[in-house]
C-alpha positions in Angstrom: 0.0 0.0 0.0 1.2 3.7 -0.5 1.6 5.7 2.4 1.0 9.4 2.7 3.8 11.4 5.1 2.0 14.2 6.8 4.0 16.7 8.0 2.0 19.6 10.2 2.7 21.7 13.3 -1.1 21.4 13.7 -1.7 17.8 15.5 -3.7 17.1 18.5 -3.4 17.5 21.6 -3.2 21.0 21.1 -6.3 22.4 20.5 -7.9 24.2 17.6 -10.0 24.2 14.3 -6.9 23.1 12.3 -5.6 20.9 14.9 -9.0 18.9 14.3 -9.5 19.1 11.1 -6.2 17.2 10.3 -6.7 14.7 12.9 -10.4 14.0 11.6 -9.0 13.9 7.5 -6.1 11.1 9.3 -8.6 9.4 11.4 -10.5 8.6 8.1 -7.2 7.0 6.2 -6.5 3.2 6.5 -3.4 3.9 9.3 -0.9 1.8 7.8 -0.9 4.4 5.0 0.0 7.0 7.5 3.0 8.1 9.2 3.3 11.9 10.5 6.0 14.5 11.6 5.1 16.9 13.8 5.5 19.0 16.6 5.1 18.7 20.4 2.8 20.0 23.1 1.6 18.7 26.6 0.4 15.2 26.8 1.7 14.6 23.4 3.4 10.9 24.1 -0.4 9.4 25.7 -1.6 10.9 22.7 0.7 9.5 20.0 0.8 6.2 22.1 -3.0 5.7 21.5 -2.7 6.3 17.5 -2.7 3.5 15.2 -0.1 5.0 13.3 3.3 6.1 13.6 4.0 9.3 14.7 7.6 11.5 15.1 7.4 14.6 16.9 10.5 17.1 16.7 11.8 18.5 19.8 10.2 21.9 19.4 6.7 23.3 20.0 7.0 25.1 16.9 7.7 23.1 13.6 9.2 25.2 11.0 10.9 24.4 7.3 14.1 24.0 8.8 17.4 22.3 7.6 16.6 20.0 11.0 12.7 19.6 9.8 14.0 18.9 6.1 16.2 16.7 7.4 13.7 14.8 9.1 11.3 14.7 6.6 13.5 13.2 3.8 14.7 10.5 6.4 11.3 9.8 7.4 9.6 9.2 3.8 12.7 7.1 2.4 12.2 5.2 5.5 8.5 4.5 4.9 8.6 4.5 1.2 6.2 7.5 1.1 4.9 8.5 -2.7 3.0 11.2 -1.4 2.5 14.0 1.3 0.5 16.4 3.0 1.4 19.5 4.8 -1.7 20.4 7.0 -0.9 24.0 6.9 0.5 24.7 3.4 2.6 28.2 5.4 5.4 27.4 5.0 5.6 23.8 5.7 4.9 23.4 1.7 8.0 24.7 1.7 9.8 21.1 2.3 8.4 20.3 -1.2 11.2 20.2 -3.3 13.4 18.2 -1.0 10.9 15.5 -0.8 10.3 15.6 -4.2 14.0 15.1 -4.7 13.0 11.8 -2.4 11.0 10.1 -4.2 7.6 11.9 -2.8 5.6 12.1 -5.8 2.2 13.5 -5.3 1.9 16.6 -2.6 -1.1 18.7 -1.1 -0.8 21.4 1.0 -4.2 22.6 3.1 -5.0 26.1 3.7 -7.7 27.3 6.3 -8.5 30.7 6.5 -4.8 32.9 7.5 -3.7 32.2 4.4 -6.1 34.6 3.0 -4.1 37.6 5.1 -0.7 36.0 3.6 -1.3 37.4 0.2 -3.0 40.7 1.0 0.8 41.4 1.9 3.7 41.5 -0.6 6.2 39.2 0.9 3.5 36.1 2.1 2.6 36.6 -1.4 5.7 35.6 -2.8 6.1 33.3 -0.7 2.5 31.3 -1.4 2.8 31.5 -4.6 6.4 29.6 -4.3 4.9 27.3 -2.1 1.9 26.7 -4.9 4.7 26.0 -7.5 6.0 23.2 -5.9 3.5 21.4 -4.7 0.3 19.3 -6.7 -2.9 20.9 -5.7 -3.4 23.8 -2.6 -6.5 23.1 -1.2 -9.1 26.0 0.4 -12.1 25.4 2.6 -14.7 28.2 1.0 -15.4 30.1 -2.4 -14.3 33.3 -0.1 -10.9 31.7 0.6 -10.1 30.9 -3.1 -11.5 34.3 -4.3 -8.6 36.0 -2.1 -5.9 33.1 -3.0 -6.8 32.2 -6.8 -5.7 36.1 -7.9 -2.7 36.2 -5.6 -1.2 32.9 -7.1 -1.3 33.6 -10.9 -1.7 30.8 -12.2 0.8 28.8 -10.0 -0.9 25.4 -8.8 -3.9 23.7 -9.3 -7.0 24.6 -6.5 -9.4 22.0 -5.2 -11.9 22.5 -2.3 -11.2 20.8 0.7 -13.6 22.0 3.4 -13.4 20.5 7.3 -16.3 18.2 8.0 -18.6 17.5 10.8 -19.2 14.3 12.6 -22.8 13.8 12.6 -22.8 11.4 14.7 -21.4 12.8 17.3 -23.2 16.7 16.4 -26.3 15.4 16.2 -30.1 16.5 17.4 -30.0 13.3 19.9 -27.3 14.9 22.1 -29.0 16.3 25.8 -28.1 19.9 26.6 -29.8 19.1 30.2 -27.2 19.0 32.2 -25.6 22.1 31.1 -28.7 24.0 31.4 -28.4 22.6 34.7 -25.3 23.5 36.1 -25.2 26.9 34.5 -28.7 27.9 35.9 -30.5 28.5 32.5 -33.7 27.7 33.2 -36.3 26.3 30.8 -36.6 29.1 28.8 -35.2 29.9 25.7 -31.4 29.8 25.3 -29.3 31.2 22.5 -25.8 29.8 22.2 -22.4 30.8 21.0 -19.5 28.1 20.7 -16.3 29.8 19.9 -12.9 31.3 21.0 -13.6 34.8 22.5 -12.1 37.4 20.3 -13.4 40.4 18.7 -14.1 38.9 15.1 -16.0 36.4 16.7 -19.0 38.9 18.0 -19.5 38.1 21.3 -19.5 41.7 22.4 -22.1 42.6 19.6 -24.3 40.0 21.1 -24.0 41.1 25.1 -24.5 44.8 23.8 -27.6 43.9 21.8 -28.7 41.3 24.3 -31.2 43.6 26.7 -33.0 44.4 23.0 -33.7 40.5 22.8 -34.8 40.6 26.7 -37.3 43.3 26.2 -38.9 40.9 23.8 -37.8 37.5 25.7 -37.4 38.1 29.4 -36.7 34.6 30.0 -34.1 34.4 27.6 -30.4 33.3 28.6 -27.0 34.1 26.5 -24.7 31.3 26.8 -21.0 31.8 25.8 -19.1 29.3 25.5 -15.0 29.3 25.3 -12.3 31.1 26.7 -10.1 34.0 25.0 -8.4 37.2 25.4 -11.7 38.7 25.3 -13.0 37.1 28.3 -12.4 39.9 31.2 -13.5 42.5 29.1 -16.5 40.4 28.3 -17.3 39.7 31.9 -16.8 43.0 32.7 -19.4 44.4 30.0 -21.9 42.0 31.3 -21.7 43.2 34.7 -21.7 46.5 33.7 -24.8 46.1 32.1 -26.2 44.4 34.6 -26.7 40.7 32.8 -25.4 38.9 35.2 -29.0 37.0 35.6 -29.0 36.1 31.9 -25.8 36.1 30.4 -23.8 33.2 31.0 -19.6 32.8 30.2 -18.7 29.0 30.5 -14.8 29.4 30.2 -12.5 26.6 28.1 -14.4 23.5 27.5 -13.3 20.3 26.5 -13.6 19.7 22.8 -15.5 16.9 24.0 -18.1 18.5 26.0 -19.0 20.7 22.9 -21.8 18.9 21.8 -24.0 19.0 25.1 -23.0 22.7 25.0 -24.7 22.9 21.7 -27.4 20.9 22.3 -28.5 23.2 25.7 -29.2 26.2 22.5 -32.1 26.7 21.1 -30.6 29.1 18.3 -27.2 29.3 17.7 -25.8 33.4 17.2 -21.8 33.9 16.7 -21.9 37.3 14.2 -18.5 37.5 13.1 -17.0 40.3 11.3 -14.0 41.2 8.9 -11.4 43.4 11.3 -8.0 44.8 10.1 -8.6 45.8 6.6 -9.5 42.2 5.6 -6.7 40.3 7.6 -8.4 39.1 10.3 -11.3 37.1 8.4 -13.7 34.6 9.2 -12.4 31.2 6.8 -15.7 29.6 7.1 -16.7 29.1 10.5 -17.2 25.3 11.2 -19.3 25.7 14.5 -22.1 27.0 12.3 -22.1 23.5 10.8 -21.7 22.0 14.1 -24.6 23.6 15.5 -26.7 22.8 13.0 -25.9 19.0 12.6 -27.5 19.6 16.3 -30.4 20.7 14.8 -29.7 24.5 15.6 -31.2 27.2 13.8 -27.9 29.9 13.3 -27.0 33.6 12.7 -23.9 34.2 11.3 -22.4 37.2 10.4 -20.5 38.0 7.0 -17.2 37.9 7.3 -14.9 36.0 4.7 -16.8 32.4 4.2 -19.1 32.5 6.9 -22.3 32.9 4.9 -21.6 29.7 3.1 -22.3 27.7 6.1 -25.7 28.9 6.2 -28.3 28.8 3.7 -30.2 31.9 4.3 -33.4 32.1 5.1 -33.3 28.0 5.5 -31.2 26.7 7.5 -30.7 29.9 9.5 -30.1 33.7 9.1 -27.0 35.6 7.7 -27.1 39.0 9.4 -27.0 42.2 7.1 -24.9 44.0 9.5 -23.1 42.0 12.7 -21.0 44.8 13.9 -25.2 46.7 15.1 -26.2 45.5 18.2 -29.7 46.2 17.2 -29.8 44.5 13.8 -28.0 41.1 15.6 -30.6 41.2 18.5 -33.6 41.9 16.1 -32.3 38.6 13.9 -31.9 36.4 17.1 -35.3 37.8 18.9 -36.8 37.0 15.6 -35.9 33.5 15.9 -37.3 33.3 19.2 -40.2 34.8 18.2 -41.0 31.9 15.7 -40.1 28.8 17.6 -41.9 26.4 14.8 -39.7 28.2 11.9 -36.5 27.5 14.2 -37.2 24.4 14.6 -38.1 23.9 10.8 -34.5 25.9 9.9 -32.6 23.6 12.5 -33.9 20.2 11.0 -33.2 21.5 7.2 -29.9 22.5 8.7 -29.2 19.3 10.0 -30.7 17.8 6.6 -27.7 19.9 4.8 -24.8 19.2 6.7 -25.4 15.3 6.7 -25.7 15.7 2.9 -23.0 18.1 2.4 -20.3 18.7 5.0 -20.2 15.3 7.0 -16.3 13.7 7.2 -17.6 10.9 4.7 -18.2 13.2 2.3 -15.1 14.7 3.0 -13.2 11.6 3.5 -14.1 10.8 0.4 -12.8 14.1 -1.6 -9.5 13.8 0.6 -8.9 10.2 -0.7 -9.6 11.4 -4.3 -6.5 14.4 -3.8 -4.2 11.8 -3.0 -4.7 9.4 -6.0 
């Protein structure tokens, strides 16, 4: 059998959306056509011990196209006879390419997520993607926004294919109980709206806790749970006392990636209105947790930064909102929701309709497999 050498700073057990969605692409591939270079962070050897493939970590918590990381590579895929590869972030690991290919590695992908998209809106990361393109087979993207900014930048230099993260529906799904985090946060049984995601400013959580005594005045029994941590989170905490919403508005903290679901599930609607900051360089990619929450049969607002309105279908499976950075226009969206609990409900199971056609890991799976022939 071939075998694929994956080379990624991007590996569980750190967290984050990349550090998944390479793990879930892996987790999908017979393992004996796998073997993967990457770099360390805590609790790394219980993790590698439990993986059915083999897995080299360099001594660094920061793996970078080095002479030491080219090195490694090269010795790793004559080792394992590797005829292709995969960099799970494409900048700059891609840049290893030539040295493999002087190896024997014939075939090579590199992924890009969403910060590749602020890479070429600057001079020198635009050289440098477009070298990294040259080398390699096919650069993947995850949304029709990401390859609008990348397609232009690269001139002609590589082929593009989509390659979008997936969602595991069978773990995101409207079976999952949200009781017990109702529970222990104190949210009652009336009508919860939910955001999953890191707290930072592109993310909206502060349009939502500024607009959130608008949706009270319509729904007084209404609670806010935010879920995550951040560098937003004091400031956050801070604006809710301020505004006195310490009754309704609810900050969780860190949770563990495998708690998410139940934290889902205890939603009713799902609201994270992100927004385009920094001239364009600090862009919503896609926004996965859209998809997640509706697999959970969530009815969502998003906002319209980069891809994010292409995990919703407007109007059907949720709501995009015309303006996320207005408090007014995000609580009007969500109250309106609320409002119309039979039409939430009918845009959360179409939702969850959608991403089990569409976005689950086989479907996926199957377009990863399809790269690497």
């Amino acid at each position: 059998m071939s075998r694929t050498l994956v080379v990624t700073n991007d590996f569980p057990p750190r967290q984050g959306g990349i550090q998944t969605f390479v793990a879930a692409l892996l987790a999908r591939r017979p393992p004996e056509s796998l073997v993967v270079l990457a770099s360390r962070s805590p609790g790394w050897e219980a993790y590698d011990a439990a993986l059915p493939y083999p897995v080299v970590r360099r001594p660094t918590g920061m793996l970078l196209p080095t002479p030491a990381t080219r090195r490694a590579a090269v010795e790793l895929a004559r080792r394992y006879g590797c005829d292709s590869a995969v960099y799970g972030a494409a900048a700059p690991l891609g840049l290893l390419a030539p040295a493999l290919r002087a190896a024997g590695v014939e075939r090579q992908i590199g992924i890009t997520h969403g910060h590749e998209t602020g890479w070429v809106a600057v001079p020198g990361g635009r050289q440098l993607m477009r070298r990294i393109a040259g080398d390699l087979d096919v650069l993947t993207y995850i949304s029709d926004y990401t390859r609008s900014r990348l397609e232009p930048a690269l001139a002609g230099r590589g082929r593009l294919a989509q390659l979008s993260p997936g969602v595991d529906v069978d773990v995101f799904s409207p079976a999952v109980d949200g009781t017990e985090v109702r529970r222990r946060h104190g949210l009652g049984d009336g009508p919860v709206v939910v955001c999953v995601s890191r707290l930072v400013p592109r993310k909206g959580q502060d349009v939502l806790v500024a607009g959130w005594s608008r949706v009270l005045a319509r729904h007084p029994r209404a609670r806010l749970l935010l879920v995550g941590g951040g560098p937003q989170e004091s400031a956050l905490r801070r604006e809710v006392s301020g505004r006195g919403l310490g009754d309704s508005v609810v900050l969780t903290g860190p949770v563990a990636p495998g708690q998410l679901p139940e934290h889902f599930a205890a939603g009713d609607v799902f609201a994270m209105p992100c927004r385009t900051r920094r001239g364009g360089l600090d862009v919503e990619g896609l926004g996965m947790v859209y998809l997640e929450a509706a697999a959970c049969g969530l009815p969502v607002v998003a906002g319209t930064s980069g891809g994010a309105p292409e995990a919703v279908r407007d109007g059907i499976t949720g709501c995009v909102v015309t303006d996320p950075r207005s408090p007014e226009v995000v609580a009007d969206t969500v109250s309106g929701l609320l409002d119309d609990p039979a039409r939430a409900r009918a845009m959360g199971a179409a939702g969850r309709a959608w991403v089990e056609q569409r976005w689950s890991w086989t479907h996926i799976a199957d377009t990863f497999a399809g790269l690497l022939q």
